[in-house]
C-alpha beads as a LAMMPS data file, in Angstrom:
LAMMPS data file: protein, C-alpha beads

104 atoms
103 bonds

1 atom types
1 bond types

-500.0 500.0 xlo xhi
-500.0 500.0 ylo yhi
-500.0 500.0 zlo zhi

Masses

1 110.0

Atoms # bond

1 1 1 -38.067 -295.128 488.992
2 1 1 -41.241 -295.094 486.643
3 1 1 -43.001 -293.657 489.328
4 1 1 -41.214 -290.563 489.728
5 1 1 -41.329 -290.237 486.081
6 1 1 -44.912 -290.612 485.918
7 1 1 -44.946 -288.527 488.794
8 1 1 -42.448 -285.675 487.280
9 1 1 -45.149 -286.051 484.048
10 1 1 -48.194 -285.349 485.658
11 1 1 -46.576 -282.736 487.522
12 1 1 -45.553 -280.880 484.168
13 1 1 -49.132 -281.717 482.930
14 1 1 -50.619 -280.550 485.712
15 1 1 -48.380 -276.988 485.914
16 1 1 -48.990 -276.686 482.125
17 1 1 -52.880 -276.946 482.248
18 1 1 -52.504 -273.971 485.164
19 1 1 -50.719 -271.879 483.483
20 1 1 -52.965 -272.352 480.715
21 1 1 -56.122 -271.646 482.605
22 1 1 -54.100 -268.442 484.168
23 1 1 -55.793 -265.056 482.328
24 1 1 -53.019 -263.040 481.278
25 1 1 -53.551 -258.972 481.661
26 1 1 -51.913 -256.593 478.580
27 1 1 -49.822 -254.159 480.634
28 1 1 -51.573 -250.553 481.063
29 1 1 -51.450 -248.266 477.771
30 1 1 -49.803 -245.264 478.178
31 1 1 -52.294 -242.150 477.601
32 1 1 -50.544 -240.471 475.543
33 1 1 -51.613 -240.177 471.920
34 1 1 -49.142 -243.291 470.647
35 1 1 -50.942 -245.926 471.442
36 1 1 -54.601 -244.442 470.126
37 1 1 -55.272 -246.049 467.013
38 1 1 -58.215 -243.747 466.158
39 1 1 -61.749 -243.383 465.344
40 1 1 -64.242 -244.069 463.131
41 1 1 -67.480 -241.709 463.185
42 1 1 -70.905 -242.438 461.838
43 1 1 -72.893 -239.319 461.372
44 1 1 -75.111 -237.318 459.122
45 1 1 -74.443 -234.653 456.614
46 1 1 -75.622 -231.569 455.455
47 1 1 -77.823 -233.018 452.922
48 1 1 -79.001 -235.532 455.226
49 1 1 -76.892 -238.617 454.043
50 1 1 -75.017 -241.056 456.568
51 1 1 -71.290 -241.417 456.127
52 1 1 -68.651 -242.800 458.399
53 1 1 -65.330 -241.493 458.255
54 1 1 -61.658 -242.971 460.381
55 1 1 -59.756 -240.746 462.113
56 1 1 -56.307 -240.649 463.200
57 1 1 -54.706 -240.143 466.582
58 1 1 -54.607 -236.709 466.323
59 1 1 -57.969 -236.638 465.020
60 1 1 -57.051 -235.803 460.799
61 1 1 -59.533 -237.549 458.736
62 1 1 -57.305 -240.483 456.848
63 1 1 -60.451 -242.122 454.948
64 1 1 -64.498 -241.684 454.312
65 1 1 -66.729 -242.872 451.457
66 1 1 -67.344 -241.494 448.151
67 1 1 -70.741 -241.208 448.676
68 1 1 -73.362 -240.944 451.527
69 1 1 -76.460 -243.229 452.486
70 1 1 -80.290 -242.825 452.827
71 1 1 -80.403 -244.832 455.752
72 1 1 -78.068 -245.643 459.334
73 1 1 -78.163 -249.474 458.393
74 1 1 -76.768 -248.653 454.577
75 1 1 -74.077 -246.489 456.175
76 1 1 -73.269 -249.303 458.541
77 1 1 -73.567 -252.183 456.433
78 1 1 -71.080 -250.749 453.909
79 1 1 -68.720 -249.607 457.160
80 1 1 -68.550 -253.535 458.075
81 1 1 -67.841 -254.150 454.098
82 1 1 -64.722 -252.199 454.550
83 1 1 -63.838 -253.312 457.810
84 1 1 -63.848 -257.224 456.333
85 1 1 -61.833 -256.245 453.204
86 1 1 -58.964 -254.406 454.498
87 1 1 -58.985 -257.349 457.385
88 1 1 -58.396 -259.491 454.260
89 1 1 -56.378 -257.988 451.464
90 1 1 -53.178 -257.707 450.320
91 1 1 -52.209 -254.115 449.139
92 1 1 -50.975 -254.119 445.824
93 1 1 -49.377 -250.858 444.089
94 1 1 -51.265 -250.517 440.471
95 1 1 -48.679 -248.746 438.494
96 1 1 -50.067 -245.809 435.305
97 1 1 -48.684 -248.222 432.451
98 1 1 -51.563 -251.267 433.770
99 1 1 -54.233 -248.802 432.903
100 1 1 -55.840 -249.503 429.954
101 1 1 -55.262 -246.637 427.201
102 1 1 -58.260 -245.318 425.599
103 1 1 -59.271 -244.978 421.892
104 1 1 -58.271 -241.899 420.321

Bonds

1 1 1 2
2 1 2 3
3 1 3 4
4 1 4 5
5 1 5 6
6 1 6 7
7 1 7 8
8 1 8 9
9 1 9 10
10 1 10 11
11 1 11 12
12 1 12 13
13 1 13 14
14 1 14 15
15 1 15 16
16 1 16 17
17 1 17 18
18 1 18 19
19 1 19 20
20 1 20 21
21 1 21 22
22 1 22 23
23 1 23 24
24 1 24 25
25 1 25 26
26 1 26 27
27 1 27 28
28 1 28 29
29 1 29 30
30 1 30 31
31 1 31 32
32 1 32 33
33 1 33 34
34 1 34 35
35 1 35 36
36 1 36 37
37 1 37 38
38 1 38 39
39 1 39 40
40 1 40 41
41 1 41 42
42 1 42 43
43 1 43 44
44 1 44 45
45 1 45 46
46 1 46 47
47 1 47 48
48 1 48 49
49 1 49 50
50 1 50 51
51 1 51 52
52 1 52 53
53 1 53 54
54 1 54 55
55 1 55 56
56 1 56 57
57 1 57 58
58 1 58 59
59 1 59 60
60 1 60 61
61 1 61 62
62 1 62 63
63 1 63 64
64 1 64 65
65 1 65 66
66 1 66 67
67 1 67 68
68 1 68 69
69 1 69 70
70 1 70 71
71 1 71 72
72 1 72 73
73 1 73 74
74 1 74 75
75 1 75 76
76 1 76 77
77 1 77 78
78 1 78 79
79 1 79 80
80 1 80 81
81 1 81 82
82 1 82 83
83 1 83 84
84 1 84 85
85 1 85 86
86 1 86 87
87 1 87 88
88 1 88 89
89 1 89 90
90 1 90 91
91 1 91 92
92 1 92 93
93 1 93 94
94 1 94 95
95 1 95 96
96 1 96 97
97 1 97 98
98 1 98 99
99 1 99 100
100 1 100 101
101 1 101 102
102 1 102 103
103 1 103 104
């Protein structure tokens, strides 16, 4: 009896550690526009600065910098800055009364 539990146990193993090894394929995307996340462009402006800017599906520009940069690498370098924070952070809604009132 042990043995065909040992043997039912390294059969489960053994199926387990296959199915494991087994590379699993994402079904096709469709081509329509529904499953296109976007872009993001790098490119240089009329005054010569890089900027990047995302755009949607349907190609509407949804977010760019405030400012451009002197070199590719700058642009770049503050792209992957983005990238990492909005990987990381939690959105939080800052409401008009949290603003600190000024002087008169």
């Amino acid at each position: 009896m042990s043995k065909i539990v040992r043997g039912l146990a390294l059969s489960g193993a053994l199926a387990g550690l296959v199915a494991a090894c087994i590379p699993t394929v994402a079904p096709a995307q469709p081509k329509d526009k529904k499953g296109d996340v976007g872009t993001v462009e790098v490119y240089k402006d009329k005054a010569g600065d890089y900027r990047w800017r995302v755009k949607d599906a349907d190609g509407k520009v949804i977010a760019m910098p405030p400012k451009g940069y002197d070199t590719k690498d700058d642009c770049l370098k503050a792209l992957a800055v983005v990238k990492t924070t909005l990987g990381k952070a939690r959105v939080t809604e800052v409401k008009e009364d949290a603003e600190p009132k000024k002087d008169k």
